[in-house]
PLY file of the C-alpha trace (Angstrom):
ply
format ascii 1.0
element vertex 414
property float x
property float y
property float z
element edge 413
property int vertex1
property int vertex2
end_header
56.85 -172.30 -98.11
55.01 -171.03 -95.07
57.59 -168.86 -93.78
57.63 -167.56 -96.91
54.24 -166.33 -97.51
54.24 -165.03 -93.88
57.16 -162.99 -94.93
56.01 -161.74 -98.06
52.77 -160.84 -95.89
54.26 -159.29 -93.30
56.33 -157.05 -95.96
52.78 -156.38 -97.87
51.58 -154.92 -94.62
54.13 -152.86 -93.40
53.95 -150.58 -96.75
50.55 -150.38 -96.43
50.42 -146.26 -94.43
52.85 -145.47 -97.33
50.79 -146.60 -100.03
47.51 -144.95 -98.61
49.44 -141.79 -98.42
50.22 -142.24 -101.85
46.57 -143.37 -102.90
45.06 -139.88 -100.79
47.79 -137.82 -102.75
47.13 -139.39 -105.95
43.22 -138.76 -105.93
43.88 -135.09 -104.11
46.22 -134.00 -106.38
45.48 -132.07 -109.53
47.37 -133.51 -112.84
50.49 -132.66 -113.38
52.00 -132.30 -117.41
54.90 -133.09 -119.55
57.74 -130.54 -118.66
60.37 -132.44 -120.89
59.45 -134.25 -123.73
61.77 -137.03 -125.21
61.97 -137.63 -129.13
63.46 -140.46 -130.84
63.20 -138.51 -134.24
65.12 -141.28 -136.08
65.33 -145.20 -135.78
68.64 -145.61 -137.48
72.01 -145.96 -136.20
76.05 -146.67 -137.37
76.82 -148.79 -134.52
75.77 -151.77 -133.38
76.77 -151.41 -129.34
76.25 -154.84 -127.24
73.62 -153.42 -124.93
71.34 -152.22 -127.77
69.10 -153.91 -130.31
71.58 -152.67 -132.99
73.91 -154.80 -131.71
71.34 -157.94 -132.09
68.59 -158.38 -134.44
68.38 -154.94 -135.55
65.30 -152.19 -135.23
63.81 -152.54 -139.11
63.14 -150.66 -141.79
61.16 -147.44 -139.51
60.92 -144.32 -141.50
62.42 -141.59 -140.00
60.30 -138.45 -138.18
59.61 -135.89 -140.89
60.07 -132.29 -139.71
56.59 -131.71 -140.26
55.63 -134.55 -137.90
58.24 -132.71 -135.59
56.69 -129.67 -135.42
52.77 -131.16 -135.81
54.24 -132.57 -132.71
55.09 -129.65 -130.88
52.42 -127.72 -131.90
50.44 -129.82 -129.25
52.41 -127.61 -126.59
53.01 -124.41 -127.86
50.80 -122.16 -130.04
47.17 -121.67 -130.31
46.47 -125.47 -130.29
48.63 -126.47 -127.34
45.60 -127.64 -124.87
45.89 -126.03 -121.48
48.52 -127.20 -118.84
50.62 -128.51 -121.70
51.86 -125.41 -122.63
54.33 -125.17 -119.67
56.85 -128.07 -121.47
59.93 -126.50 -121.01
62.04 -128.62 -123.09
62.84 -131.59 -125.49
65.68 -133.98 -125.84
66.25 -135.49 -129.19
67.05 -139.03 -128.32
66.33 -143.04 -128.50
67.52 -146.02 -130.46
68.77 -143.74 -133.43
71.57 -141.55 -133.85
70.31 -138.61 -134.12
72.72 -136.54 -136.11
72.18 -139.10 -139.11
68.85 -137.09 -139.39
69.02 -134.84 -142.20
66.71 -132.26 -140.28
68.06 -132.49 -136.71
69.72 -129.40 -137.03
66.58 -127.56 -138.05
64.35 -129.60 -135.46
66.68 -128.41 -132.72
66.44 -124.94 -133.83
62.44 -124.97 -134.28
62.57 -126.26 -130.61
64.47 -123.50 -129.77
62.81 -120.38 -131.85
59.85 -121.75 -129.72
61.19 -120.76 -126.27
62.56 -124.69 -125.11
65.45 -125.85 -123.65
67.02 -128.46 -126.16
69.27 -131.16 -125.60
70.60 -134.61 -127.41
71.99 -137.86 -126.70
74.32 -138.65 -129.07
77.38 -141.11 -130.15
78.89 -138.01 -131.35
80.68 -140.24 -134.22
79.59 -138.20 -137.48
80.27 -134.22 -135.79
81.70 -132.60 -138.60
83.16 -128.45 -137.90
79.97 -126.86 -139.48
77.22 -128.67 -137.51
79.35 -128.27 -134.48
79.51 -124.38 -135.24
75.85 -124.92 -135.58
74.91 -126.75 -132.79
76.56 -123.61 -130.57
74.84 -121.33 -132.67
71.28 -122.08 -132.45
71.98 -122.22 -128.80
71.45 -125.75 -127.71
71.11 -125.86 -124.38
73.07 -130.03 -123.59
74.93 -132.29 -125.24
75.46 -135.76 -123.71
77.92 -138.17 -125.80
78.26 -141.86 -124.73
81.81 -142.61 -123.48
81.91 -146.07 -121.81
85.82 -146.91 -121.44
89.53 -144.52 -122.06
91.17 -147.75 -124.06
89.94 -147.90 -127.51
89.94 -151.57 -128.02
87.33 -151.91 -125.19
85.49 -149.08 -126.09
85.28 -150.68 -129.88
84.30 -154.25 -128.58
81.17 -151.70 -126.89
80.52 -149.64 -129.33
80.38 -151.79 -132.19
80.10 -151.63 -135.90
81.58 -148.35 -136.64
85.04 -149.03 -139.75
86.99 -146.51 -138.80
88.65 -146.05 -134.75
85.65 -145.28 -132.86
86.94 -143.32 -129.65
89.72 -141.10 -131.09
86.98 -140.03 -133.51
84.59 -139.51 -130.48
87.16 -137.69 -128.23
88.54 -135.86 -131.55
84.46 -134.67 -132.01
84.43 -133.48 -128.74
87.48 -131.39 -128.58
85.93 -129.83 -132.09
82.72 -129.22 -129.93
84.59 -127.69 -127.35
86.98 -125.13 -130.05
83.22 -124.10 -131.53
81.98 -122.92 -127.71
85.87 -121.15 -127.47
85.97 -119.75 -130.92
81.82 -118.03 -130.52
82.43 -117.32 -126.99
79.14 -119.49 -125.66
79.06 -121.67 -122.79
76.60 -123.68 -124.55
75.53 -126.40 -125.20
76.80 -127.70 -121.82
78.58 -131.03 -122.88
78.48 -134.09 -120.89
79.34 -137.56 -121.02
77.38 -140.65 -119.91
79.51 -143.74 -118.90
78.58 -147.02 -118.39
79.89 -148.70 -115.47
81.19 -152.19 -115.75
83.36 -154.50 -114.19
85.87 -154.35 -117.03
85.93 -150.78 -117.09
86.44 -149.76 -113.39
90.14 -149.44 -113.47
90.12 -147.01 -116.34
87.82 -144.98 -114.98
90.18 -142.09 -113.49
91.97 -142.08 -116.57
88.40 -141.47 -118.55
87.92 -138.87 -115.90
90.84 -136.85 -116.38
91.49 -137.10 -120.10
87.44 -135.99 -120.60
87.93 -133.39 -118.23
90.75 -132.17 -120.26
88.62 -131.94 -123.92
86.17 -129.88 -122.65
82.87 -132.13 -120.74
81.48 -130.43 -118.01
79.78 -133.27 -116.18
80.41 -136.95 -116.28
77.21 -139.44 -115.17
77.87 -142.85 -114.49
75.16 -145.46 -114.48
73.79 -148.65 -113.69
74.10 -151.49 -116.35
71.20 -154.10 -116.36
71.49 -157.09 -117.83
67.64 -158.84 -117.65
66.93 -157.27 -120.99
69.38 -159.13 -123.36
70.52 -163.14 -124.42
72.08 -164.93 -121.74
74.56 -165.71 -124.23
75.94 -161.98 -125.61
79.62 -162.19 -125.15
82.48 -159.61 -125.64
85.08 -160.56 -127.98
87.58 -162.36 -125.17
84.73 -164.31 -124.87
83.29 -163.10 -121.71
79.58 -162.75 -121.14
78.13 -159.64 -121.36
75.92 -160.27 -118.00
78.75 -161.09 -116.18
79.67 -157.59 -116.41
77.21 -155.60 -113.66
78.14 -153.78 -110.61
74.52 -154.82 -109.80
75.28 -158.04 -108.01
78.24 -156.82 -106.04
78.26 -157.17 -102.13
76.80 -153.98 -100.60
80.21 -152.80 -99.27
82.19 -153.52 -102.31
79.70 -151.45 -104.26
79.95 -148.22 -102.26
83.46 -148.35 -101.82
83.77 -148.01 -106.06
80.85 -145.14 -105.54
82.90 -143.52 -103.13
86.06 -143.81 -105.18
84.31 -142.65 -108.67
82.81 -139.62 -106.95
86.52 -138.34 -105.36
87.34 -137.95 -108.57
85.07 -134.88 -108.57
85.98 -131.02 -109.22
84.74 -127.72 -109.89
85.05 -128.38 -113.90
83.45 -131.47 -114.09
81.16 -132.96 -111.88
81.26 -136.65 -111.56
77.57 -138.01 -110.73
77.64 -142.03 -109.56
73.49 -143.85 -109.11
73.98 -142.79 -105.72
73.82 -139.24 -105.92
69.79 -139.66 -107.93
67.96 -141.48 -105.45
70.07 -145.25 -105.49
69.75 -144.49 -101.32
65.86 -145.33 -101.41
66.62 -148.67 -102.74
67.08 -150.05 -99.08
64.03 -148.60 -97.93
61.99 -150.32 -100.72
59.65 -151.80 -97.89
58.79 -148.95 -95.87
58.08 -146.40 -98.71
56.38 -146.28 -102.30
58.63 -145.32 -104.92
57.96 -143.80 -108.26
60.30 -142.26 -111.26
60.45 -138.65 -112.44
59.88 -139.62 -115.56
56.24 -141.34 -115.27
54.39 -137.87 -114.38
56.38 -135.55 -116.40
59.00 -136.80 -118.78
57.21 -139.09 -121.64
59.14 -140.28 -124.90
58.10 -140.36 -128.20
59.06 -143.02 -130.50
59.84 -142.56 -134.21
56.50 -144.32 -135.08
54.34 -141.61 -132.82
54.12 -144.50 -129.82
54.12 -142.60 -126.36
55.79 -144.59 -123.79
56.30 -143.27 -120.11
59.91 -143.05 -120.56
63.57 -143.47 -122.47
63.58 -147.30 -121.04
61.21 -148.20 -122.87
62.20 -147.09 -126.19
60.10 -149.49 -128.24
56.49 -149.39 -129.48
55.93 -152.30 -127.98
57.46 -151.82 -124.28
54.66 -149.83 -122.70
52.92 -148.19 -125.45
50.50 -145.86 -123.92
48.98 -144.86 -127.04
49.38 -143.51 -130.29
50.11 -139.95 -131.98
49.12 -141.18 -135.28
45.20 -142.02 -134.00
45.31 -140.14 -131.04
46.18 -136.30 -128.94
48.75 -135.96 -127.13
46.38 -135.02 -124.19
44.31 -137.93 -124.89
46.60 -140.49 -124.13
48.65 -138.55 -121.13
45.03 -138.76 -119.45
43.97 -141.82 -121.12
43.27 -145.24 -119.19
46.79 -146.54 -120.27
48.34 -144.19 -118.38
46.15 -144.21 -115.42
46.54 -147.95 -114.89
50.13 -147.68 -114.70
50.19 -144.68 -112.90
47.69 -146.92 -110.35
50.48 -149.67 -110.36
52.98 -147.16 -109.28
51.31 -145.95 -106.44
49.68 -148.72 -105.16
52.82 -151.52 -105.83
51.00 -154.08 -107.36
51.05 -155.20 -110.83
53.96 -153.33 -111.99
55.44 -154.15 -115.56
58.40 -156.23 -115.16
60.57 -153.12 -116.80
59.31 -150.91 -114.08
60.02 -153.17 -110.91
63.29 -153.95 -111.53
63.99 -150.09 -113.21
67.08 -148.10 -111.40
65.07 -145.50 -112.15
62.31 -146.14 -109.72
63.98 -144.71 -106.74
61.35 -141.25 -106.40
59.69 -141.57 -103.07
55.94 -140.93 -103.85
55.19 -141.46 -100.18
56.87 -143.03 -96.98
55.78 -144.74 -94.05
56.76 -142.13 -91.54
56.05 -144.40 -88.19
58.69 -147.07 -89.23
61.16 -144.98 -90.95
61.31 -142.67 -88.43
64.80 -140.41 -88.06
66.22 -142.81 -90.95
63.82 -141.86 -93.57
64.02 -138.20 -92.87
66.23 -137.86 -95.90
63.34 -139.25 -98.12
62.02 -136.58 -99.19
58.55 -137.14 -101.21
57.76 -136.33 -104.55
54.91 -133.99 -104.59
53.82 -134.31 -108.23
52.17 -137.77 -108.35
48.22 -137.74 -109.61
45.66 -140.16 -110.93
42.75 -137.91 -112.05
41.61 -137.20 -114.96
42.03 -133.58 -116.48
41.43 -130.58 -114.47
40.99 -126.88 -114.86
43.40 -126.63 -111.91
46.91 -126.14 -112.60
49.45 -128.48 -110.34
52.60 -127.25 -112.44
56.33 -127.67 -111.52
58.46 -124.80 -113.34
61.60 -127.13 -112.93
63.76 -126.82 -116.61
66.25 -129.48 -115.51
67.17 -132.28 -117.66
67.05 -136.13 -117.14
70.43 -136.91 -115.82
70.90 -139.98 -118.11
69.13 -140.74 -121.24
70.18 -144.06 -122.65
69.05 -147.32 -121.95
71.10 -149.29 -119.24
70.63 -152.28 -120.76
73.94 -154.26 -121.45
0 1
1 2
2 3
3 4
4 5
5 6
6 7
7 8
8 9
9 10
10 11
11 12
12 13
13 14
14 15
15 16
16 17
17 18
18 19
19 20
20 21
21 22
22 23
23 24
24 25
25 26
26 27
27 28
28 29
29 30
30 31
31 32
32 33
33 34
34 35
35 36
36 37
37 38
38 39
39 40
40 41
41 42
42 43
43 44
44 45
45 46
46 47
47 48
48 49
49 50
50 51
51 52
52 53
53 54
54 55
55 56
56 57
57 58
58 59
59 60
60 61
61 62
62 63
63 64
64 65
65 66
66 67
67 68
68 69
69 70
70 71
71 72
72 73
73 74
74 75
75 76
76 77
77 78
78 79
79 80
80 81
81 82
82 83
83 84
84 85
85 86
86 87
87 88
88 89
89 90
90 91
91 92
92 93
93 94
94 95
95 96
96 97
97 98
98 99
99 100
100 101
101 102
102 103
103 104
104 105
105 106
106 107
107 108
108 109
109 110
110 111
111 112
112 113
113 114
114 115
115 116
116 117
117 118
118 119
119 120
120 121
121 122
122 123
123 124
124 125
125 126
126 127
127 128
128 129
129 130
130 131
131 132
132 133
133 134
134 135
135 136
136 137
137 138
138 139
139 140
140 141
141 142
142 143
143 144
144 145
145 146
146 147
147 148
148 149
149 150
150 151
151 152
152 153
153 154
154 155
155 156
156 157
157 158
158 159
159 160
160 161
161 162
162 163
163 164
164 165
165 166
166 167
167 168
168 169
169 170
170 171
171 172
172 173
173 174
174 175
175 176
176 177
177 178
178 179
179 180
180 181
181 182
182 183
183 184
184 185
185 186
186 187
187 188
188 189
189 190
190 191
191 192
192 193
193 194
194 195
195 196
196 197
197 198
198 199
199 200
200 201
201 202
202 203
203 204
204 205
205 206
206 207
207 208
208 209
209 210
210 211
211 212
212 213
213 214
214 215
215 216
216 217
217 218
218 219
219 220
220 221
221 222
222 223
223 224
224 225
225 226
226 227
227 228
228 229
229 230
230 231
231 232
232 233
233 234
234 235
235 236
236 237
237 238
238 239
239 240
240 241
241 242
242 243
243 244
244 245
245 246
246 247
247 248
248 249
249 250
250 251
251 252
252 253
253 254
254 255
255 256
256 257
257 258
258 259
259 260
260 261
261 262
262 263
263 264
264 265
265 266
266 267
267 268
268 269
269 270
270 271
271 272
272 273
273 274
274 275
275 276
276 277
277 278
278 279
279 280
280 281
281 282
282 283
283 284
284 285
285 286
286 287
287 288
288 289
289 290
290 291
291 292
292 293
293 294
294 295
295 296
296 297
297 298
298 299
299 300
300 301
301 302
302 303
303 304
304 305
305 306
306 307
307 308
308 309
309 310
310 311
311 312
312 313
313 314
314 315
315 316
316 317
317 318
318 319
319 320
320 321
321 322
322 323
323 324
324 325
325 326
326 327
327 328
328 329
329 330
330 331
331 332
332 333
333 334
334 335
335 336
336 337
337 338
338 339
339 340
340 341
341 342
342 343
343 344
344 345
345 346
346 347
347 348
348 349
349 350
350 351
351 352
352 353
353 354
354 355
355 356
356 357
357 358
358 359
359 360
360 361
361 362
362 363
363 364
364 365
365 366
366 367
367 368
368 369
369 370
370 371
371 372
372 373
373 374
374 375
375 376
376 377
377 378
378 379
379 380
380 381
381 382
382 383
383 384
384 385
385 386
386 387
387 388
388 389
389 390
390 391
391 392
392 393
393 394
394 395
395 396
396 397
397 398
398 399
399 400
400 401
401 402
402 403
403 404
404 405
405 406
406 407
407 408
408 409
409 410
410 411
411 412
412 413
């Protein structure tokens, strides 16, 4: 027990340089703004996938987002009563627990988004695609597309993505190849389609044949992610009776691991890009004790549930994982520099205190500030993450003009 706490101690200290720098560049730092905004405009879905709460006790009866709570929405960023500094959102992504083409209005959302100068993008299943709101979805110019393929052989895909009556993949690989025609047929190299893949133990050896047959439809980039298991009952089990926890990459010796990143990211090529955890920041995972890490999505890419709840990002899609306040009583710029967010913003910098969703997050792999005298040479590829604040507003402006998207926008949870 005493080596313990001298361990534990000794580990406290040695991050304390990085978290001072990260203290001095919170406090000197003027605040920074949402430059992608993430909308779950709908709480229902079709499926029922393992890693979701579809899949277990369901999400209830929540209304879905009118268009005129869409666009009350996004009035707080552009036009005359868009507050200063939150005018320079770039973009929204129409995502959460949902599908979101099941929303009557997601069409004309997308394209109110778009009339008003933002990039748009969607997470989808990509299930219910039919030719005319494919035609339209290249049309209005959306800007990305990402569909959730998680295994090439449709009986494991179906024992994932659960719930659907007719042959889930074929219709999701038929969808996309309709996607695709609609880009060929208007001449438009938009929206930019892309896939997000699960990784999982029982899905590794089919994942060149995913590569290459996705490739061949049409997707453009392929991101493979982290699956974590802490979220869901102990007892969730495929249909061959396996457990779902059982199935993480997570727990894998360190070697083992990197030789199936190495292998995934060979497959590769000039039209498709394969992305593995790695290639977002997995690297500053080992250096956990010499720096203080942060997400992206904290200081500049909130979500928005379907009942108006702000929480600080897509992994915490419910009102009641990190609510940091509430459209329906409050501004938007009310709660983005309201105590809520400050405290957790505080958590981040300083290491202490944070929500059990953040500590153990993937996500949390942005270096806000590193401890330069023990890294040394090793840490040089660190490179810190400039826009971290914990101010209240300010008439300076601190602004990133970045317009890139969030690589992957779906819960890891499995």
């Amino acid at each position: 027990m005493f080596q313990r706490v001298i361990q534990r101690a000794r580990r406290a200290w040695l991050r304390v340089p990085a978290i001072a720098q990260a203290l001095f560049k919170g406090w000197r730092n003027a605040p920074t703004y949402p430059l992608i905004l993430q909308i779950e405009h709908i709480g229902r879905c079709n499926l029922k996938c393992v890693m979701c709460v579809h899949g277990r006790d369901g999400r209830g009866d929540v209304p879905d987002m009118t268009l005129e709570q869409f666009t009350s929405l996004l009035g707080q960023f552009k036009g005359a009563n868009a507050a200063p500094g939150f005018d320079h959102l770039c973009g929204i992504v129409l995502q959460g627990i949902g599908e979101p083409l099941l929303h009557p209005q997601a069409i004309p959302m997308l394209r109110y988004a778009h009339d008003q100068g933002l990039l748009t993008g969607m997470v989808t299943n990509l299930t219910i695609l039919t030719d005319r709101t494919a035609e339209e979805l290249v049309s209005l110019g959306m800007d990305y597309l990402t569909i959730s393929v998680d295994a090439i052989d449709p009986q494991t895909f179906a024992d994932i993505r659960r719930g659907a009556h007719f042959d889930v993949l074929p219709r999701v690989l038929g969808n996309i190849e309709k996607l695709h025609a609609a880009k060929l047929r208007l001449g438009s190299e938009r929206p930019e389609i892309s896939v997000l893949s699960l990784l999982m133990k029982r899905t590794l050896a089919q994942i060149p044949e995913l590569v290459s047959r996705l490739r061949a439809i049409g997707v453009q980039k392929i991101s493979f992610c982290d699956v974590v298991v802490s979220e869901i009952p102990a007892d969730m089990r495929f249909s061959d009776g396996s457990r779902c926890a059982d199935e993480t990459l997570l727990g894998l010796p360190k070697e083992e691991r990197m030789r199936i990143m190495r292998d995934i990211k060979a497959l590769d090529s000039s039209d498709c890009q394969v992305e593995v955890p790695e290639d977002w920041g997995g690297i500053s995972q080992q250096y956990r004790e010499d720096a203080v890490l942060t997400c992206d999505d904290l200081w500049d890419k909130p979500f928005v549930t379907v009942e108006g709840i702000v929480t600080p990002c897509c992994y915490a899609p419910a009102k009641e994982l990190l609510p940091m306040g509430d459209l329906n009583k409050q501004s938007f710029e009310e709660i983005w520099f309201g105590e809520t967010y400050r405290q957790l913003r505080w958590q981040h910098l300083t290491t202490r205190g944070l929500p059990h969703i953040c500590f153990h997050c993937r996500q949390r792999v942005k270096v806000a500030a590193r401890n330069v005298l023990r890294l040394g040479a090793h840490g040089t590829g660190l490179t810190p993450r400039g826009q971290v604040f914990l101010g209240k507003e300010s008439t300076q402006n601190n602004i990133s003009t970045s317009t890139s998207f969030p690589r992957r926008r779906e819960s890891r949870t499995l």
